[in-house]
Residue frames as a rotation matrix with the C-alpha (Angstrom) as fourth column:
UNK 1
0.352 -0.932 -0.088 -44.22
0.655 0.312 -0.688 -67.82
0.669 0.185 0.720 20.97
UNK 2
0.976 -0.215 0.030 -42.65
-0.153 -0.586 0.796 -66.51
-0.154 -0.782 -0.605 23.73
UNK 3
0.385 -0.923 0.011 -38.67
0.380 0.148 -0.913 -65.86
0.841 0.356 0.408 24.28
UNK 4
0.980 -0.187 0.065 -36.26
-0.158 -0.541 0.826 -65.77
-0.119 -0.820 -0.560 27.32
UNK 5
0.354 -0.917 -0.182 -32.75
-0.656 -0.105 -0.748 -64.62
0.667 0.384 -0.639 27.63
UNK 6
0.978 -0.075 0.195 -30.15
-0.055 0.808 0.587 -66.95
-0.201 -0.585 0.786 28.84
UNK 7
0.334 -0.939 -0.081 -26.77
-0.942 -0.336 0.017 -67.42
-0.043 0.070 -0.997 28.92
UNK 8
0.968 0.250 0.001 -25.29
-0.250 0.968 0.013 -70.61
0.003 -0.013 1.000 27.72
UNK 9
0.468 -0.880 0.082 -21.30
-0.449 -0.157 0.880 -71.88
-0.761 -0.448 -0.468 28.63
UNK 10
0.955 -0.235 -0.183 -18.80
-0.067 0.432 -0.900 -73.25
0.290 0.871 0.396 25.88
UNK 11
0.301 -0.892 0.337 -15.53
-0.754 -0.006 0.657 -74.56
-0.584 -0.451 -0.674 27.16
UNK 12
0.612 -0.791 -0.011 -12.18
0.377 0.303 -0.875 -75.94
0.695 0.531 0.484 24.76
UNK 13
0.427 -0.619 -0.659 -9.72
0.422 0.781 -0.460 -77.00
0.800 -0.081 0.595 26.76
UNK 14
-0.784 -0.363 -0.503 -8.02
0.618 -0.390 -0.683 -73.86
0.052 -0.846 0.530 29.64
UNK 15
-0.938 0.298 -0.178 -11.00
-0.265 -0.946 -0.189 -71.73
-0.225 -0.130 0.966 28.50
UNK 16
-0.430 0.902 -0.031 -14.64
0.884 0.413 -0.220 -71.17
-0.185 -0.122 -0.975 28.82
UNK 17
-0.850 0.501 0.162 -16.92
-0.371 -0.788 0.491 -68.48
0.374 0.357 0.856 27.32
UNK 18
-0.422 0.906 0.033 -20.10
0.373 0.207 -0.904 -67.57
-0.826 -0.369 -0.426 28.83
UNK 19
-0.890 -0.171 0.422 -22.54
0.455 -0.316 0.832 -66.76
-0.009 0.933 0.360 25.73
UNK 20
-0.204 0.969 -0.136 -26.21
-0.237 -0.184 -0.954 -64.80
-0.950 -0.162 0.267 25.91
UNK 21
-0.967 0.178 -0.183 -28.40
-0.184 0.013 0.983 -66.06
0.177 0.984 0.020 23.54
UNK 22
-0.369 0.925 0.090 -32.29
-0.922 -0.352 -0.161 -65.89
-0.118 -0.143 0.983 23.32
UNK 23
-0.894 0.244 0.377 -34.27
0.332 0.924 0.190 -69.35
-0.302 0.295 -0.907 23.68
UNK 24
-0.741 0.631 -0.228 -37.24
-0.638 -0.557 0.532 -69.45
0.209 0.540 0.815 21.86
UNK 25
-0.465 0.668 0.581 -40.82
0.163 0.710 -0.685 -71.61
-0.870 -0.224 -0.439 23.20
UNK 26
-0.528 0.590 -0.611 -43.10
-0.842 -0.268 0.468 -72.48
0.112 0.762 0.638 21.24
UNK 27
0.521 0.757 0.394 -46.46
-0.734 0.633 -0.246 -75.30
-0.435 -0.161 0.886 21.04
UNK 28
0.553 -0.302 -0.777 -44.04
-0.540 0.580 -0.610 -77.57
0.635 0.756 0.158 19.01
UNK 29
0.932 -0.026 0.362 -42.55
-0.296 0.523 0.799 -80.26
-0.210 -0.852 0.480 20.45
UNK 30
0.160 -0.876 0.456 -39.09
0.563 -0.298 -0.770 -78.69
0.810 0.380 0.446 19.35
UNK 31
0.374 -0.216 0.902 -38.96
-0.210 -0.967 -0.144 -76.17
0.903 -0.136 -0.407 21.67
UNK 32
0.698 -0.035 -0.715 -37.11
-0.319 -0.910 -0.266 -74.25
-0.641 0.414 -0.646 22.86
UNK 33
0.607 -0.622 0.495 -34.68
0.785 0.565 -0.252 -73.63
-0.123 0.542 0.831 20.39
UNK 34
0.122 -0.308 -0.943 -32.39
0.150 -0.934 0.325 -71.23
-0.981 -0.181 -0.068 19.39
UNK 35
0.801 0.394 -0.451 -32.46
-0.341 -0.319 -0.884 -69.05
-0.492 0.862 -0.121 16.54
UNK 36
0.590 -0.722 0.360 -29.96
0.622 0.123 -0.773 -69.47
0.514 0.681 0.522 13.23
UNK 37
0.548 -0.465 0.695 -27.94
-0.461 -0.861 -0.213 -66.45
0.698 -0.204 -0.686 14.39
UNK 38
0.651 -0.326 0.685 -27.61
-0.704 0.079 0.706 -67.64
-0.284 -0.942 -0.178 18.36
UNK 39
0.903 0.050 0.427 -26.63
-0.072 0.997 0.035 -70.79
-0.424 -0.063 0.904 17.20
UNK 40
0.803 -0.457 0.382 -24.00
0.300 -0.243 -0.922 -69.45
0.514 0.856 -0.059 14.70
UNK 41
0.163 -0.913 0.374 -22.19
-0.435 -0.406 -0.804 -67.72
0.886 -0.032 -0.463 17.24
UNK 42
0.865 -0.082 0.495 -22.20
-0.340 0.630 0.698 -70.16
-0.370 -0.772 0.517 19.48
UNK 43
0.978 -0.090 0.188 -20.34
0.208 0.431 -0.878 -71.90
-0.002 0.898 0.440 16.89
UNK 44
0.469 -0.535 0.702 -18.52
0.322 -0.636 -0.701 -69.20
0.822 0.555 -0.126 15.83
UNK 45
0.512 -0.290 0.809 -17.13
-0.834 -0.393 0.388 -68.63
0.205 -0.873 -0.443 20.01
UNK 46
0.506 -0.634 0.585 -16.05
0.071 0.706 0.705 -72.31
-0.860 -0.315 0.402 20.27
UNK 47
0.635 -0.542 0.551 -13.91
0.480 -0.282 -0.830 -71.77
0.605 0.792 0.081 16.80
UNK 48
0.778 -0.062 0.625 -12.68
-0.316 -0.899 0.304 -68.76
0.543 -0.434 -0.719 18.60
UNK 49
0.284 -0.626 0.726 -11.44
-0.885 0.120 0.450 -70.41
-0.369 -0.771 -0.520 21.51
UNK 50
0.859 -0.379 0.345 -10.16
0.444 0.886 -0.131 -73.83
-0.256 0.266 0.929 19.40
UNK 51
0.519 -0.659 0.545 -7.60
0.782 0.107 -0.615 -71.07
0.347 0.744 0.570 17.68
UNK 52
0.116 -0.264 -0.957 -7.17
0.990 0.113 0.089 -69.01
0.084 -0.958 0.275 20.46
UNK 53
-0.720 0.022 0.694 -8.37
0.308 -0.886 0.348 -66.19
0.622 0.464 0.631 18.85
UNK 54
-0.546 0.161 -0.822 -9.55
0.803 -0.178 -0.568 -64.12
-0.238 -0.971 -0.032 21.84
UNK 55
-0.889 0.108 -0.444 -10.55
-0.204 -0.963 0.175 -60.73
-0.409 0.246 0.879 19.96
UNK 56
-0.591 0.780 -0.208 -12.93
-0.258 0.062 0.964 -62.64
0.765 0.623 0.164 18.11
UNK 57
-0.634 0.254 -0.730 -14.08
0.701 0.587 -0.405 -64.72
0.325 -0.769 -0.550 21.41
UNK 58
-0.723 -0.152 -0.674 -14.00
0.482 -0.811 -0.333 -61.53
-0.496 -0.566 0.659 23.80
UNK 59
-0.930 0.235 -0.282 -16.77
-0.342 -0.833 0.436 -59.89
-0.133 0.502 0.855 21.26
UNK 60
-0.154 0.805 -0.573 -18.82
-0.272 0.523 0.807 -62.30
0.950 0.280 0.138 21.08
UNK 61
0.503 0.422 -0.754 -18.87
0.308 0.727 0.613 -63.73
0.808 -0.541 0.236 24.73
UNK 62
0.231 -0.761 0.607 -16.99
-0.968 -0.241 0.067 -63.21
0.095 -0.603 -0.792 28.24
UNK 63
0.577 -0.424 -0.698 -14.27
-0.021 0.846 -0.532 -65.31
0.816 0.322 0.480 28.11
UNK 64
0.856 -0.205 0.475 -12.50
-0.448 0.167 0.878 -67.23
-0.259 -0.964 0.051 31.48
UNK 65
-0.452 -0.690 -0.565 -9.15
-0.597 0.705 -0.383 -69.04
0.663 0.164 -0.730 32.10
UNK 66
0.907 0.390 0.159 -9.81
-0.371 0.561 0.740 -72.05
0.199 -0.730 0.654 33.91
UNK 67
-0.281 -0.869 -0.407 -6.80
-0.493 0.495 -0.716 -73.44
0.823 -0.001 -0.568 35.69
UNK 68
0.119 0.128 -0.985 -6.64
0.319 0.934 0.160 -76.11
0.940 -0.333 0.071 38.77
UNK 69
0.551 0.012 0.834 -7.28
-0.558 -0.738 0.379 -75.56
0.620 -0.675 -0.400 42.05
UNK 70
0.125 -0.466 0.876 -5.31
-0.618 0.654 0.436 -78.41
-0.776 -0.596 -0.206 43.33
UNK 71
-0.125 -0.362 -0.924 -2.61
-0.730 0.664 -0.162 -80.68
0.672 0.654 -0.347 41.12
């Protein structure tokens, strides 16, 4: 079993959060995966940004506005 960081992106509607979270290989023909945790606060970052609750976001993840670069 090997493991490599990574950084994975989660975007709700003006905003996007970049998240690190560890994938995990393995000989199964599952893999990779991420653990219970990573997965949780993945979760637990789009929540975040559905209720625009930034403090929580911002702790868990760096968090972007996204606006248009042309209307």
């Amino acid at each position: 079993m090997t493991k490599k960081q990574t950084t994975k992106l989660i975007h709700f509607g003006d905003y996007a959060a970049e998240v690190d979270v560890e994938l995990v290989y393995t000989d199964d023909e599952w893999s990779p995966y991420l653990s219970v945790d990573d997965a949780m606060k993945l979760d637990d970052v789009r929540e975040a940004l559905r209720q625009k609750d930034f403090a929580t976001a911002t702790r868990l993840a760096r968090v972007y506005k996204l606006s248009p670069l042309a209307v």
